[in-house]
FITISE-389265 format. One record per residue (C-alpha): x, y, z; residue in three letters. Coordinates in steps of 0.02 Angstrom, whole numbers, padded with zeros to 5 digits, always signed. Example, Ala and Ser with C-alpha at 12.3 -4.5 7.8 and 13.67 -1.06 7.14 Angstrom:
+00615-00225+00390ALA
+00684-00053+00357SER
//
This chain:
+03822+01476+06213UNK
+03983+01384+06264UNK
+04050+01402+06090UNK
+04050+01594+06119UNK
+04106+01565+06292UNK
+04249+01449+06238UNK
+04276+01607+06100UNK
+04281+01725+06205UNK
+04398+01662+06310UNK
+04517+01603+06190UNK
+04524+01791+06129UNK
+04528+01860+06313UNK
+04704+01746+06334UNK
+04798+01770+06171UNK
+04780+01953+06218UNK
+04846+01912+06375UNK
+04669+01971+06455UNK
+04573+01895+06609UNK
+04372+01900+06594UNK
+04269+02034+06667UNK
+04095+02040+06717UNK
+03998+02208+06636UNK
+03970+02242+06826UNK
+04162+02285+06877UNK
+04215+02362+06708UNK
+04248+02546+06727UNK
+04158+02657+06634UNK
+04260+02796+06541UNK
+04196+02963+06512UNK
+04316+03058+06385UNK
+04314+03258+06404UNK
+04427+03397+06473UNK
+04471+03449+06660UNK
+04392+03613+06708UNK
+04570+03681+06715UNK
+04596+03655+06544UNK
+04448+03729+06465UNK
+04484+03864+06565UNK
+04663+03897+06505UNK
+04603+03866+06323UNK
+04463+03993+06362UNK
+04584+04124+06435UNK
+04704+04095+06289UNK
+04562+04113+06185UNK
+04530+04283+06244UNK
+04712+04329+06217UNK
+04743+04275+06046UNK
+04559+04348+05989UNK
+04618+04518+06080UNK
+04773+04523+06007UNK
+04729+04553+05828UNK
+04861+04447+05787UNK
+04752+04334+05677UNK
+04585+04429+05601UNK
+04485+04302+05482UNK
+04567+04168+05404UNK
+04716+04276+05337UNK
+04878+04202+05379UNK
+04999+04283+05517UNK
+05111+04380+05476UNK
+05279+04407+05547UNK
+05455+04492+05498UNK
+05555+04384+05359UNK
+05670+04536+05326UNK
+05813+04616+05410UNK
+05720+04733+05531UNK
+05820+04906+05529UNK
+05781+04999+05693UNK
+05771+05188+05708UNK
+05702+05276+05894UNK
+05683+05457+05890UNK
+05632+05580+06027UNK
+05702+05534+06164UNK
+05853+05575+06253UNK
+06002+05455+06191UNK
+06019+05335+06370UNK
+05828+05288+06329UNK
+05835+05302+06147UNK
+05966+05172+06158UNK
+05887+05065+06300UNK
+05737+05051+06188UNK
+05826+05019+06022UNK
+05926+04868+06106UNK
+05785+04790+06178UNK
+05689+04766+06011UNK
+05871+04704+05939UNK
+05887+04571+06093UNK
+05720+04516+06068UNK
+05712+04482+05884UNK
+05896+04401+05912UNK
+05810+04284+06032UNK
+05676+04243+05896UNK
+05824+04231+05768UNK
+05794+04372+05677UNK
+05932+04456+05597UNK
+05910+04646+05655UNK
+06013+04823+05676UNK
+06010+04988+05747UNK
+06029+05124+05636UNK
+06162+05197+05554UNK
+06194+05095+05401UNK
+06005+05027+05361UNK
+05875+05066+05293UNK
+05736+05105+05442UNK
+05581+04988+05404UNK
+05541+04986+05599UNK
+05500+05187+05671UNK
+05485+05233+05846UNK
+05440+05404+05867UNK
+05416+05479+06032UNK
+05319+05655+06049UNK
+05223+05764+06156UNK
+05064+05751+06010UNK
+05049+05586+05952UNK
+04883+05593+05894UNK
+04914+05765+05800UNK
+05054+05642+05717UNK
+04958+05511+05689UNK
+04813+05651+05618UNK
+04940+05726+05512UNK
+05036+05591+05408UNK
+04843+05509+05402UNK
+04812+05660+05297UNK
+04942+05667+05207UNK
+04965+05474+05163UNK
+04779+05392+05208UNK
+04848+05245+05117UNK
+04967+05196+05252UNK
+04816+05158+05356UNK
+04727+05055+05242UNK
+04779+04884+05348UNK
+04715+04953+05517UNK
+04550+04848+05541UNK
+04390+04967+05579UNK
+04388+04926+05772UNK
+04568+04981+05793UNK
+04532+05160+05733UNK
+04481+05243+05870UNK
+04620+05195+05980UNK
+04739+05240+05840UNK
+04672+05422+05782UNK
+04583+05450+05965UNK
+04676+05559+06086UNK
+04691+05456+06225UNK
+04818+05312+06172UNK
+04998+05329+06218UNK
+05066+05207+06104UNK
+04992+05179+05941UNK
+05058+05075+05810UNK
+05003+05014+05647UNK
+05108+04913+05484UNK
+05124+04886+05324UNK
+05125+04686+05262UNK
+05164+04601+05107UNK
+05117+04445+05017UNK
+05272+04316+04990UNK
+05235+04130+04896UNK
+05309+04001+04991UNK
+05477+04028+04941UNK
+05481+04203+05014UNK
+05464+04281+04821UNK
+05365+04442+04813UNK
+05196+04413+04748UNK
+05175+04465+04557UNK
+05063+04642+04561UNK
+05149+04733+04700UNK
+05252+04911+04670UNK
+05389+04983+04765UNK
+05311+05161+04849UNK
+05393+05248+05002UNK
+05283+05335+05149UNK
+05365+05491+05225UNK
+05337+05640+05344UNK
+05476+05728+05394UNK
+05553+05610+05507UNK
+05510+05462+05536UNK
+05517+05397+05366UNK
+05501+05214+05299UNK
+05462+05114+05133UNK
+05372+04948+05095UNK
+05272+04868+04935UNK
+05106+04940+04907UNK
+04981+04799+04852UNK
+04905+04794+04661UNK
+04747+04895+04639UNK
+04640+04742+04666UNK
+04712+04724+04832UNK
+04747+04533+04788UNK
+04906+04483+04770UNK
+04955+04320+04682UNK
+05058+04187+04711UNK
+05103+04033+04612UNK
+05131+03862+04701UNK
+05027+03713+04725UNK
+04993+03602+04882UNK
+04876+03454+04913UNK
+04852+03490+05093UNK
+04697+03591+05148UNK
+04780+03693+05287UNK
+04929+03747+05177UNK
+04931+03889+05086UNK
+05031+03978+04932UNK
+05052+04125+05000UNK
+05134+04179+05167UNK
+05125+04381+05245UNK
+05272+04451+05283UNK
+05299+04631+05386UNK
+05362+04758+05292UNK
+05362+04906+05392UNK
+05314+04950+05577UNK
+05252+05121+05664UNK
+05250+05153+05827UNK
+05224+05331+05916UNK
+05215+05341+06107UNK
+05131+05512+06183UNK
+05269+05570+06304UNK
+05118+05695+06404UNK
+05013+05512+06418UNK
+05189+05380+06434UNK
+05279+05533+06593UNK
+05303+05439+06732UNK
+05298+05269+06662UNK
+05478+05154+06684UNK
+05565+05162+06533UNK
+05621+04994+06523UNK
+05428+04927+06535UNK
+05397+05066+06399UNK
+05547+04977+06286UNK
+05473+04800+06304UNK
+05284+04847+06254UNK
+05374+04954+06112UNK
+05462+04782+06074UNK
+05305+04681+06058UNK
+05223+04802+05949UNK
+05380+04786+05820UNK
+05407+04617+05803UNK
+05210+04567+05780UNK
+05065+04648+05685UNK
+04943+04678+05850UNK
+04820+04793+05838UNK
+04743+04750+06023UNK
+04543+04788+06034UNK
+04558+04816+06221UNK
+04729+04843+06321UNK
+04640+04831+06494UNK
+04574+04655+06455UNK
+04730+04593+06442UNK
+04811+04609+06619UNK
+04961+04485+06616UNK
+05024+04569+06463UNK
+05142+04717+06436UNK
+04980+04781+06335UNK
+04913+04832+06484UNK
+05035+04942+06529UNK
+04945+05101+06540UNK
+04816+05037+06616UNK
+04914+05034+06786UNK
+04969+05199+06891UNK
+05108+05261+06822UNK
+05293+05227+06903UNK
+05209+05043+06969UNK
+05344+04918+06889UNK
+05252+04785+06794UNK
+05422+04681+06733UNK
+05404+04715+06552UNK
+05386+04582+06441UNK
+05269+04456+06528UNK
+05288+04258+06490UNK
+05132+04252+06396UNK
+05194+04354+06288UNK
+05344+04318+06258UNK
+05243+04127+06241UNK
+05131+04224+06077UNK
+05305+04304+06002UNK
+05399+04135+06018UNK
+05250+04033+05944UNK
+05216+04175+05798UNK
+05398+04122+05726UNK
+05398+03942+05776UNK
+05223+03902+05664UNK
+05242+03857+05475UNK
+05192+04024+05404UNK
+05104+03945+05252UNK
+04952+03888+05355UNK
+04767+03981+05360UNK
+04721+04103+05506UNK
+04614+03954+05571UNK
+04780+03839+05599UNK
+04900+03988+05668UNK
+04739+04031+05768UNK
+04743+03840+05839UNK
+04907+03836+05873UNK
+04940+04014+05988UNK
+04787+03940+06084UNK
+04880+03796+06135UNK
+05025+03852+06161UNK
+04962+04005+06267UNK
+04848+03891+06352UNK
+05020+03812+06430UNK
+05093+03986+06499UNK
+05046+03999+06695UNK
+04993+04200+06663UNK
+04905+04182+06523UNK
+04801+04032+06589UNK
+04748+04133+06753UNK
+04653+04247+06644UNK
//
């Protein structure tokens, strides 16, 4: 017994240590702080609402020039709303433009019957709407959204080559008009690559085209600016939201307040879920990118209040 005490210590004074009885050590209990499991609920809830990440598929964001074309609107907001999608995807370092002189691969259409649009190129082109998940379609193709939006995405390898199997098609209807890569018939595209790590992957999705048409009946009365920065958010990330009122600290929920109440656009959470969407490494499964916007929403003041 005095050998181990004579041990002991030794030990306790090359590590610079004094001796403590088992009575005054403090006992640690590792965990998390209410606050924070609340704010990783809350973010939770945002990235899960978002549609930003469905499954395990990869996120997928704009690696082309984006080419901007608004419609319908008289020119003082057509422009107000084209510049604010430009200023935003220059602050994510995107290279964008306004139209003339590019070819449009983002569409904003606005119109007094948005869903008879949305019903029309639909049935002309059901293809276009093969990436809308089920739970999205009755927002899209009901009557009672006034902005609906829905893309077309790619497959790139990691060095932002086109995946073998893919063919050039275009998607029209009158105006507006836009073209993108239709997948192989399998609806798998392949990559080639190799990585040892288990959260890496060969392939990456990329944003080919977006679509967005806001009702002008449903959006009258509503501040145009606000209307430009939810029309924003919608083209520079593939959301397809499964409830806008759920969502109150976002531009999302626009609607969902009286019209002419200004809501200051763009909110900071997210502008937090754009920044982190372009700041990830885009060859990583849904369950990383999924990781990641929770913890980096979980940081934003408005998106941890819930």
């Amino acid at each position: 017994m005095a050998r181990a005490g004579l041990i002991t210590a030794t030990l306790l004074a090359l590590a610079g240590g004094t001796s403590v009885s088992a009575q005054d050590s403090p006992i640690v209990v590792e965990g998390e702080r209410e606050s924070d499991a609340s704010a990783r609920e809350a973010a939770r809830a945002v990235v899960r609402n978002s549609g930003a990440i469905r499954g395990d598929r990869p996120i997928a964001r704009w690696r082309e020039r984006l080419c901007v074309d608004v419609i319908g609107i008289e020119e003082p907001a057509r422009a107000m709303v084209e510049q604010r999608i430009l200023d935003f995807a220059e602050a994510l370092d995107l290279d964008a433009r306004g139209k003339p002189g590019c070819r449009t691969n983002v569409s904003v259409a606005f119109t007094f019957d948005a869903a008879q649009l949305v019903e029309t190129a639909r049935t002309r082109k059901p293809r276009t709407f093969r990436e809308v998940p089920s739970y999205h379609e009755a927002a899209l193709f009901g009557s009672e959204a006034p902005v609906r939006a829905w893309y077309r995405t790619g497959w790139r390898d990691r060095m932002g080559r086109a995946a073998a199997g893919q063919q050039l098609a275009s998607v029209s209807m009158d105006e507006p008009s836009w073209s993108g890569m239709l997948p192989n018939k399998d609806d798998a595209p392949i990559t080639s690559g190799s990585s040892k790590s288990r959260v890496q992957t060969d392939g990456t999705r990329v944003i080919e085209s977006a679509m967005i048409v806001i009702d002008r009946d449903l959006a009258a009365g509503y501040r145009v600016d606000d209307v430009a920065d939810l029309v924003a958010l919608h083209a520079l990330a593939e959301l397809y939201p499964r409830d806008t009122a759920s969502d109150p600290n976002s531009v999302l929920a626009l609607f969902e307040t009286p019209a002419g109440e200004p809501r200051g656009g763009l909110s900071q959470c997210d502008w937090t879920l754009l920044e982190q969407l372009y700041a990830m490494p885009a060859a990583r499964a849904g369950r990383f990118h999924r990781g990641a916007l929770v913890r980096a929403l979980a940081q934003a003041p408005d998106c941890a209040a819930g």
